[in-house]
C-alpha positions as CSV (number, residue, x, y, z in Angstrom):
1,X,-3.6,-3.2,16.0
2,X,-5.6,-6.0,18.0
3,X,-9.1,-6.3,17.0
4,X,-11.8,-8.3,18.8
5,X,-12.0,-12.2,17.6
6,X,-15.7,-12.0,16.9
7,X,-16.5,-10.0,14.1
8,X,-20.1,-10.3,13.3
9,X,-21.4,-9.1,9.5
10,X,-24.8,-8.1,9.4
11,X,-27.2,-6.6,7.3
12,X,-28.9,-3.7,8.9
13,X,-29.0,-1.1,11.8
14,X,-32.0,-3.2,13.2
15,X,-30.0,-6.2,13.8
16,X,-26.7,-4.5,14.7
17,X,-29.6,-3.0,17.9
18,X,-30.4,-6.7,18.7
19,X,-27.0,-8.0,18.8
20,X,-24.0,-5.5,19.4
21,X,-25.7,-5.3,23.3
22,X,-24.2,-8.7,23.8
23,X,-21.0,-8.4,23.4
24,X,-20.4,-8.0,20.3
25,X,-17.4,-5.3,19.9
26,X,-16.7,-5.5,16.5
27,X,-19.3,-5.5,13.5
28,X,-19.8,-4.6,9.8
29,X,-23.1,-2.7,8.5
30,X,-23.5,-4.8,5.3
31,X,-26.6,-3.2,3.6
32,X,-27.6,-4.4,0.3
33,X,-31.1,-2.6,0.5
34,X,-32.1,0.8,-0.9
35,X,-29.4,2.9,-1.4
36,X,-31.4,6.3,-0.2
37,X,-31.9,4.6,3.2
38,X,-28.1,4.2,3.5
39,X,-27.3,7.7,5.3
40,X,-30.2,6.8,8.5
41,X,-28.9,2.6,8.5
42,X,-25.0,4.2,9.1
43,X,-26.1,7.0,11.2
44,X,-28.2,4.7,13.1
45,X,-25.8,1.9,13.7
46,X,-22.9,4.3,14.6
47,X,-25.4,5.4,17.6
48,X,-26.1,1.8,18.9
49,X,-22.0,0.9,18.8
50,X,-21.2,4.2,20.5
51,X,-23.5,3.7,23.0
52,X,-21.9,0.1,23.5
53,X,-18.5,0.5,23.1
54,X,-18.6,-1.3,19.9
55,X,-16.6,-0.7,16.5
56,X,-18.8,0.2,13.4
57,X,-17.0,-1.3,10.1
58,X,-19.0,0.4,7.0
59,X,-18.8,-2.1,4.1
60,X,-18.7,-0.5,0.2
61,X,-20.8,2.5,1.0
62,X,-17.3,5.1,1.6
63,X,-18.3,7.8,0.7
64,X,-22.2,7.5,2.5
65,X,-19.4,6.0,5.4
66,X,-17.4,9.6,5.3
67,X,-20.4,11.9,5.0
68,X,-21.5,10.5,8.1
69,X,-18.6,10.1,10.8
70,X,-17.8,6.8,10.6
71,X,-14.4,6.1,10.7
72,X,-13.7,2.4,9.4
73,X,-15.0,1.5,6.2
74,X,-14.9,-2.5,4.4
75,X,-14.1,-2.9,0.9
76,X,-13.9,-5.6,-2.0
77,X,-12.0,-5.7,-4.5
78,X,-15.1,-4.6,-7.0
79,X,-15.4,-1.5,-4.2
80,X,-11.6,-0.6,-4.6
81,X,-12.4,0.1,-8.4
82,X,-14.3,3.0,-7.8
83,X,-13.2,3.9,-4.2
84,X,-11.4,6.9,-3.9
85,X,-9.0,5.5,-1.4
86,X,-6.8,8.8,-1.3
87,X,-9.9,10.3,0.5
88,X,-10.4,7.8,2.6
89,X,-6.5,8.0,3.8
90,X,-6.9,11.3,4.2
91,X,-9.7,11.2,6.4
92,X,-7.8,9.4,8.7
93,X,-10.5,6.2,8.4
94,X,-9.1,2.4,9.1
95,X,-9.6,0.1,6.0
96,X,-10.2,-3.3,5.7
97,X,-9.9,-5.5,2.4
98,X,-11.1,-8.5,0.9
99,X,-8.7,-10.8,-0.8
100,X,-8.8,-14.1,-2.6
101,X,-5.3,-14.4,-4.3
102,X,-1.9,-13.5,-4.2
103,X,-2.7,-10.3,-6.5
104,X,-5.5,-8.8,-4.6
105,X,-3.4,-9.6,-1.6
106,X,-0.6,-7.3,-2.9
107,X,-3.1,-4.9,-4.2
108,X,-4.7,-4.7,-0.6
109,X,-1.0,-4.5,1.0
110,X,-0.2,-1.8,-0.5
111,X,-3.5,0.5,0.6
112,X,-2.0,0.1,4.6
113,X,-5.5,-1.8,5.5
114,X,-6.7,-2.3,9.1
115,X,-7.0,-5.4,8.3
116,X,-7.0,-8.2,5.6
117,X,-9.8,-10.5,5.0
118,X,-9.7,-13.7,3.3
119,X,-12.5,-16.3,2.8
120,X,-14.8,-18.2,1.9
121,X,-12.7,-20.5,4.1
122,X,-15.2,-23.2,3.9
123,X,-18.5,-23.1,1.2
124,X,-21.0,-20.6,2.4
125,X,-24.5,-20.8,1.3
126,X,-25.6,-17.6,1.8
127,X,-24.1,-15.8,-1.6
128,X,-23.4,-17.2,-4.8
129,X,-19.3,-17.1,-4.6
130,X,-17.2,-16.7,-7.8
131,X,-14.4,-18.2,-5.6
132,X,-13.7,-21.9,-4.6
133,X,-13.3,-22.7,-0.6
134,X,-9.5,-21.1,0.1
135,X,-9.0,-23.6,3.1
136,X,-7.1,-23.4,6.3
137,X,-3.9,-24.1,4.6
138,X,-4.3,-20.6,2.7
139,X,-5.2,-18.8,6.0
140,X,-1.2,-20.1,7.3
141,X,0.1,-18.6,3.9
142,X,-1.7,-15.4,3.9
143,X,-0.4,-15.1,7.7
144,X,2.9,-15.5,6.9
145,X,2.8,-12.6,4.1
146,X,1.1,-10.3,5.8
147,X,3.0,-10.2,9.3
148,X,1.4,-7.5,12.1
149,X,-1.4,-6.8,10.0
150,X,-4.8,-8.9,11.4
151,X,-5.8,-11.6,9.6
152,X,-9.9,-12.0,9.4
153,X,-11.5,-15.3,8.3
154,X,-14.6,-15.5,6.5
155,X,-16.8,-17.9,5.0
156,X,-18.8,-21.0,6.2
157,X,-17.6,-20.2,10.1
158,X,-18.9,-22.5,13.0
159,X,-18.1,-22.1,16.8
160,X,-16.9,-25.7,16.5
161,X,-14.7,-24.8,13.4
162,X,-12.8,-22.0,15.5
163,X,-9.8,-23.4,17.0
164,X,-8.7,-24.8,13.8
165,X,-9.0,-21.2,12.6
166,X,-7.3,-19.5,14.9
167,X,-4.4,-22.6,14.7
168,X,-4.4,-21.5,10.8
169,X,-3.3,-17.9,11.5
170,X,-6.4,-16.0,11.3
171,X,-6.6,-13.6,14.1
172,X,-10.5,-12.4,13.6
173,X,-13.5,-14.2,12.9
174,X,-16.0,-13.3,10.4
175,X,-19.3,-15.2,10.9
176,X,-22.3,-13.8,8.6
177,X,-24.5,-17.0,7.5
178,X,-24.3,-18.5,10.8
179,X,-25.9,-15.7,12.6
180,X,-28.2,-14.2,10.1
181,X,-30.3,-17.4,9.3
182,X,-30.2,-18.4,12.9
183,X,-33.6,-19.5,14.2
184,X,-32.2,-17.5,17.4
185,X,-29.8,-14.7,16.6
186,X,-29.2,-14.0,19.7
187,X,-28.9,-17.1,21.2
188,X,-25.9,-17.7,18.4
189,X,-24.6,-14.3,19.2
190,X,-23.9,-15.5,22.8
191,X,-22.8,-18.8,22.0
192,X,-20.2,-17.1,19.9
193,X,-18.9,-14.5,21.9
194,X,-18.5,-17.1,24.8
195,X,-16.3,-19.2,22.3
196,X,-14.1,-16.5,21.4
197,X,-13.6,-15.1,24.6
198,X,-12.5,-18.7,25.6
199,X,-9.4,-19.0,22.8
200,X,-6.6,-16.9,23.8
């Protein structure tokens, strides 16, 4: 599977409306707010991607993800503890998985993903992490393990930092902190769809 470099992680429907009509082809609903309003944010973001040829990715909330039609859901490792990922198989919906060492890796492996994540690359102010910086060196490893399946980078991402990632291995982008506390979202939406569309 080939998935777009850019891969933009953002927090609700309303800013997946302000930026997925830029380019943007590939995004994650990431919504940490109330968990009643989950059913409208998916529902709502699956209408703006459909109506611009973009790719919804549904982070933790499966089941809300599955209820609702979307068919490509993001998980953690915490997520996978309680995710019922024979359901998720079953509906035929792609799977992507977070991964910080060599046992989540295998655990993640194992599930078929979409896609493996691995990050934070660099440090990445806008979480507390539990996890040190992994590095570019990590990304070559990870690469070499996991073959066909993409490769996305996360974590403390910069348009200036991105042909270094790519060199690594990594085959997608994940950029969150530099878009989201952006004094011009869209401005840095641009800039970064411009840079990816310029590395081959």
């Amino acid at each position: 599977m080939i998935l777009p470099r850019f891969y933009p992680v953002l927090p609700d429907a309303a800013m997946i409306a302000r930026l997925v009509p830029l380019g943007v082809r590939l995004v994650q609903l990431r919504f940490k707010g109330d968990v009643a309003e989950v059913p409208a944010q998916i529902t709502t973001a699956l209408a703006i991607c459909a109506r611009h040829g973009a790719q919804l990715v549904v982070n933790d909330h499966w089941q809300a993800a599955l209820d609702h039609g979307a068919d490509f859901i993001h998980l953690g490792q915490e997520d996978l503890d309680s995710a019922d990922t024979n359901a998720i198989v079953r509906a035929g919906v792609r799977l992507g998985v977070s991964t910080h060492d060599r046992a989540e890796l295998d655990r993640a492996l194992a599930l078929n993903p979409a896609y493996i994540a691995l990050g934070p690359i660099w440090p990445t102010l806008l979480k507390q992490m539990p996890w040190h910086p992994q590095g570019l060196a990590k990304l070559t490893r990870w690469k070499s393990r996991i073959g066909a399946v993409p490769l996305v980078a996360i974590g403390g991402l910069t348009p200036a930092r991105l042909p270094e990632v790519f060199a690594a291995g990594a085959d997608v982008a994940a950029v969150v902190t530099d878009l989201v506390t952006a004094h011009d979202p869209e401005a840095q939406t641009r800039l970064w769809v411009q840079a990816t569309g310029a590395i081959a």
